[in-house]
C-alpha positions in Angstrom: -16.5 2.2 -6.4 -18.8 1.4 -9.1 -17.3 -1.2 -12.1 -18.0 1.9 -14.4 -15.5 3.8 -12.2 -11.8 5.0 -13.0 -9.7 3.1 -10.2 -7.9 6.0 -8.2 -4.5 7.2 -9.9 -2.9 6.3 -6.3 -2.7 7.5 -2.8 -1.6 10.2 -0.7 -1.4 10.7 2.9 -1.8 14.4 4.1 -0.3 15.2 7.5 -1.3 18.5 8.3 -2.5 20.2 11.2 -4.4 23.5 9.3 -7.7 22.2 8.4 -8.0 24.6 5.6 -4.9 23.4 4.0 -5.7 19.8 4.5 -9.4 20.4 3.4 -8.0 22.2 0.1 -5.4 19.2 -1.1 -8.2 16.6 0.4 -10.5 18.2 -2.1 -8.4 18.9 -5.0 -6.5 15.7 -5.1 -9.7 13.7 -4.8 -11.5 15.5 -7.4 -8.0 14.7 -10.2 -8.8 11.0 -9.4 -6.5 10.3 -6.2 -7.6 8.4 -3.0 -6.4 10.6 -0.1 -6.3 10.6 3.7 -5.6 13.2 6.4 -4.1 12.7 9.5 -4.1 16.0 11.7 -1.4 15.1 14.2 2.2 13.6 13.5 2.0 10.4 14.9 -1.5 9.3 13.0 0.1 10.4 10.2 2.7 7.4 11.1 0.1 4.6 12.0 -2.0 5.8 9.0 0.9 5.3 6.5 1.8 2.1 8.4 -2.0 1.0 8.4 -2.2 1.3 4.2 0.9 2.7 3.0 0.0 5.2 0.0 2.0 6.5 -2.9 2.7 9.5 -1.5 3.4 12.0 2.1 2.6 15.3 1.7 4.0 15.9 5.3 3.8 19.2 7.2 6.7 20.2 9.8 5.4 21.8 12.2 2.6 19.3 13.9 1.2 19.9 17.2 2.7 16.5 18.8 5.7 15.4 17.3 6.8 17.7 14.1 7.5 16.3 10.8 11.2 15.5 10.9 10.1 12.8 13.7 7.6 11.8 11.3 9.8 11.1 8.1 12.8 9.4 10.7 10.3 6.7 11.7 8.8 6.5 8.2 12.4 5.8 7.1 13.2 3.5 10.2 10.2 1.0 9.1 10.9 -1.7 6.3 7.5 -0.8 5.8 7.4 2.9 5.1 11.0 3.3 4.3 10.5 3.4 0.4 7.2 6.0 0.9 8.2 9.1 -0.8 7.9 12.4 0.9 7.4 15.7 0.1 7.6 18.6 3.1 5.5 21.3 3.1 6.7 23.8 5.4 6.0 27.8 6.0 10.1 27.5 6.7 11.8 28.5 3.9 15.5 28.6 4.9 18.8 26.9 3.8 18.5 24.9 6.8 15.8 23.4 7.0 15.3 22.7 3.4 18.5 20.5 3.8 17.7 19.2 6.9 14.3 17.8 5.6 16.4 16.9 2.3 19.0 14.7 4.5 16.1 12.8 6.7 15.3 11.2 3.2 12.0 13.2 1.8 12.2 14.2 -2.7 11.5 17.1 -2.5 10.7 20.5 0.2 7.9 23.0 -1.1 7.2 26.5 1.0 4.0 27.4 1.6 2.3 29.3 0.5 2.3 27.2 -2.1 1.0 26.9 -6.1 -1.3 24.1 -5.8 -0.9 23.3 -9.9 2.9 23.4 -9.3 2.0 20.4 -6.6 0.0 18.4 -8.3 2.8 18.5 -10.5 5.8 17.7 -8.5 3.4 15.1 -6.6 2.8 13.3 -9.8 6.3 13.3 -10.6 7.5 12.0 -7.9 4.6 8.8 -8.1 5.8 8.5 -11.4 9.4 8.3 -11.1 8.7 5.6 -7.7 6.8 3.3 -10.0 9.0 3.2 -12.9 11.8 2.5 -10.8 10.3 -0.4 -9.3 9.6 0.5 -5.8 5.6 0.2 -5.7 3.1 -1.7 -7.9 0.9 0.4 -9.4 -2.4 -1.7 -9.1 -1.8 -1.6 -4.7 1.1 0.9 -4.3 2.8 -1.8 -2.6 6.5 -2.5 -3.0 7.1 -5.1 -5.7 9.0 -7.7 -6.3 12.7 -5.8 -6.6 11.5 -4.1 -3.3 11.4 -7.6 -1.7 14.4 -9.2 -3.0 16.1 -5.8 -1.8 14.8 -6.6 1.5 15.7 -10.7 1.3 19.6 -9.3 0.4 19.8 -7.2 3.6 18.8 -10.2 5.8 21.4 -12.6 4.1 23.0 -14.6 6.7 20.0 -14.5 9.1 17.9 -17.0 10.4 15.1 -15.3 12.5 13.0 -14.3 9.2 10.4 -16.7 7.1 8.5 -15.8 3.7 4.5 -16.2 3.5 3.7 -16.3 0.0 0.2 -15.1 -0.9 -1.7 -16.7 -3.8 -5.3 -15.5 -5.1 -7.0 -18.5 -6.4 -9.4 -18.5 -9.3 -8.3 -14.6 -9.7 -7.7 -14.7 -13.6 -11.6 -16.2 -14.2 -13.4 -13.3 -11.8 -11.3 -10.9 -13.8 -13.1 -12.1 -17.0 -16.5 -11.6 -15.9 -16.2 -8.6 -13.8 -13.4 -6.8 -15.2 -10.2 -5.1 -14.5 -11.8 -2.8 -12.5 -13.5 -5.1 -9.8 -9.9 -7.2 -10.2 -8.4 -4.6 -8.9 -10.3 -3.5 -5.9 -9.6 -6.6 -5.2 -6.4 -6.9 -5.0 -6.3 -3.3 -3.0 -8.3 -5.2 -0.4 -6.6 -8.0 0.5 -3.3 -5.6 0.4 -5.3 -4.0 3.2 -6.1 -7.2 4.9 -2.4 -7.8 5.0 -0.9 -4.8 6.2 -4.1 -5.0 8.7 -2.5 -8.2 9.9 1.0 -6.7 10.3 0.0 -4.3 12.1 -2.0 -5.8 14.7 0.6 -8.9 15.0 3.6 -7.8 13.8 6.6 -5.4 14.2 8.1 -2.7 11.6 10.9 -4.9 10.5 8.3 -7.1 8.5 7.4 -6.4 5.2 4.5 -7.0 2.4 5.1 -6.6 -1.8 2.5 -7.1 -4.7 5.3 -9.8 -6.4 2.8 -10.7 -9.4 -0.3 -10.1 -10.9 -2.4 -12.2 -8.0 0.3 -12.9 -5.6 1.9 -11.3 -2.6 4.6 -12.1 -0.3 5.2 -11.0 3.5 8.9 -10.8 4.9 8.1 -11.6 8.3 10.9 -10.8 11.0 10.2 -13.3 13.9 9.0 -16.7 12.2 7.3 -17.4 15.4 4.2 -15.2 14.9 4.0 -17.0 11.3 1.1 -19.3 12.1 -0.6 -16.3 13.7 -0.3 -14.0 11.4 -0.8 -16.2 8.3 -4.3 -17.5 9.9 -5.5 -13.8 10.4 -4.8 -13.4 6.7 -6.5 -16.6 5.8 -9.6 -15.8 7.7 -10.3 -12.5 7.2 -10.2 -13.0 3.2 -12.1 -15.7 3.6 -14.7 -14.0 5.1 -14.7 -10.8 3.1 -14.1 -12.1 -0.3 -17.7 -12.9 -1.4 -18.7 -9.6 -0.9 -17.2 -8.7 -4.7 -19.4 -11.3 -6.2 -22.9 -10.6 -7.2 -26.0 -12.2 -5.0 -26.1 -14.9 -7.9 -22.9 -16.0 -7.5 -22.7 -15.5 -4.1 -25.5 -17.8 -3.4 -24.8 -20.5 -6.2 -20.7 -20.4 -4.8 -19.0 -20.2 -8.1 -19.3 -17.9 -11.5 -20.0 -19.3 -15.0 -17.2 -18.6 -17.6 -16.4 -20.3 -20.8 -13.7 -21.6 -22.3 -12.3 -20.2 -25.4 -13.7 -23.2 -27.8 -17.6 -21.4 -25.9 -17.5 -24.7 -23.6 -19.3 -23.6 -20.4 -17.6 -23.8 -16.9 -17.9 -23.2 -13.3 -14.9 -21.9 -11.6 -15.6 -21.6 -7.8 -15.0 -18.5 -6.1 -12.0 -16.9 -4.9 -10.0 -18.4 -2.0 -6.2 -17.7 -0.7 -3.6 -19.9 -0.9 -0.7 -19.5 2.0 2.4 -21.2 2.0 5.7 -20.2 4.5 9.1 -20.8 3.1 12.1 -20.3 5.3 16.0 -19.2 4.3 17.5 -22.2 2.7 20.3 -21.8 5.0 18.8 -23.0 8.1 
């Protein structure tokens, strides 16, 4: 994505075993400004929404491994995913299964064949109505900060949990010379560097929330793999980082700003800041 670009309106993950169905939303959500993935087979469809959890499932039932019901219990059974809404799309159009698929925890149950305007609405809706309520931030479509202190309640009384919190340093200063645009790719990347990490080192019980404008925080379930997980973090955004600076920059190691009085600066470039903090009760 180009700096002139529109960042994407959000994400959906399509599980859907018809290619031509999947091609069609692939293609027509893409083109109304959505990022969108397809994952052909039930459980992809859980490792891809655990890999880069998106705004949105538009979730088939019947899957050629495991069928969609499977899919939405373990999407619901991860502190991760649980907060992912879902929408069914189903060639079943009876009682039963629409409250069946209603009761695993999906917003809403639409019979194919289906309107694919009447979608696109009910899809938007539903991002909509998650965001204002507080469940994702718009900018990563990660939980946010109510999410996390949601998550911090349930574990009251526990002791075999620990906070990494996530700073962006010198975020603010690349935002005023490359934009809002490049400030938020960004901020989708190392959101994708950190759910990386949690999926390669940790378990479904931990958790990651956009809590501020540059800042994330990870609920991590066993405090032992802290140091592990938080050096992954560290390294991998260390070493990916420079790529959204120009050659100029890159090669000088900081970016020229000025202050608001026309004084010139140099503000180096981008780094993360990790600290751990533990429950106070321990």
């Amino acid at each position: 994505m180009t700096a002139t670009q529109s960042p994407p309106k959000g994400s959906i993950l399509t599980v859907e075993d018809d290619p031509d169905i999947s091609d069609m939303l692939r293609l027509y959500f893409s083109a109304i400004g959505y990022q969108v993935h397809v994952a052909q087979r039930g459980r992809d469809g859980v490792e891809a929404a655990t890999r880069e959890v998106p705004d949105l499932v538009l979730l088939d039932i019947m899957l050629p491994d495991i069928d969609g019901y499977q899919v939405c219990s373990e999407l619901r059974a991860s502190n991760r995913t649980r907060d992912i809404p879902v929408i069914f799309l189903s060639q079943k159009d009876n009682q039963e299964d629409k409250v069946a698929g209603l009761g695993l925890g999906a917003v809403d149950y639409v019979t194919k064949p289906f309107d694919i305007e009447e979608l696109k609405l009910r899809a938007e809706r539903v991002i909509r109505r998650n965001r204002q309520r507080g469940s994702t931030n718009p900018r990563t479509g990660l939980p946010g900060r109510q999410a996390l202190e949601d998550q911090i309640r349930a574990r009251s009384g526990a002791s075999d949990w620990a906070l990494l919190n996530c700073q962006l340093e010198h975020y603010g200063p690349f935002v005023d010379k490359y934009g809002f645009v490049a400030g938020d790719q960004v901020l989708r990347h190392a959101a994708q560097l950190m759910q990386s990490a949690l999926t390669q080192m940790g378990s479904p019980e931990d958790f990651v929330a956009h809590t501020d404008d540059s800042e994330f925080t990870l609920l991590i379930h066993d405090d032992r793999r802290l140091q592990k997980i938080s050096k992954e973090i560290y390294t991998q955004f260390q070493k990916t980082v420079n790529a959204h600076y120009s050659f100029w920059d890159r090669e000088q190691g900081y970016i020229v700003t000025h202050t608001s009085d026309g004084a010139e600066i140099k503000v180096p470039l981008m780094k993360i800041a990790i600290r751990a903090m533990r429950p106070k009760s321990r």
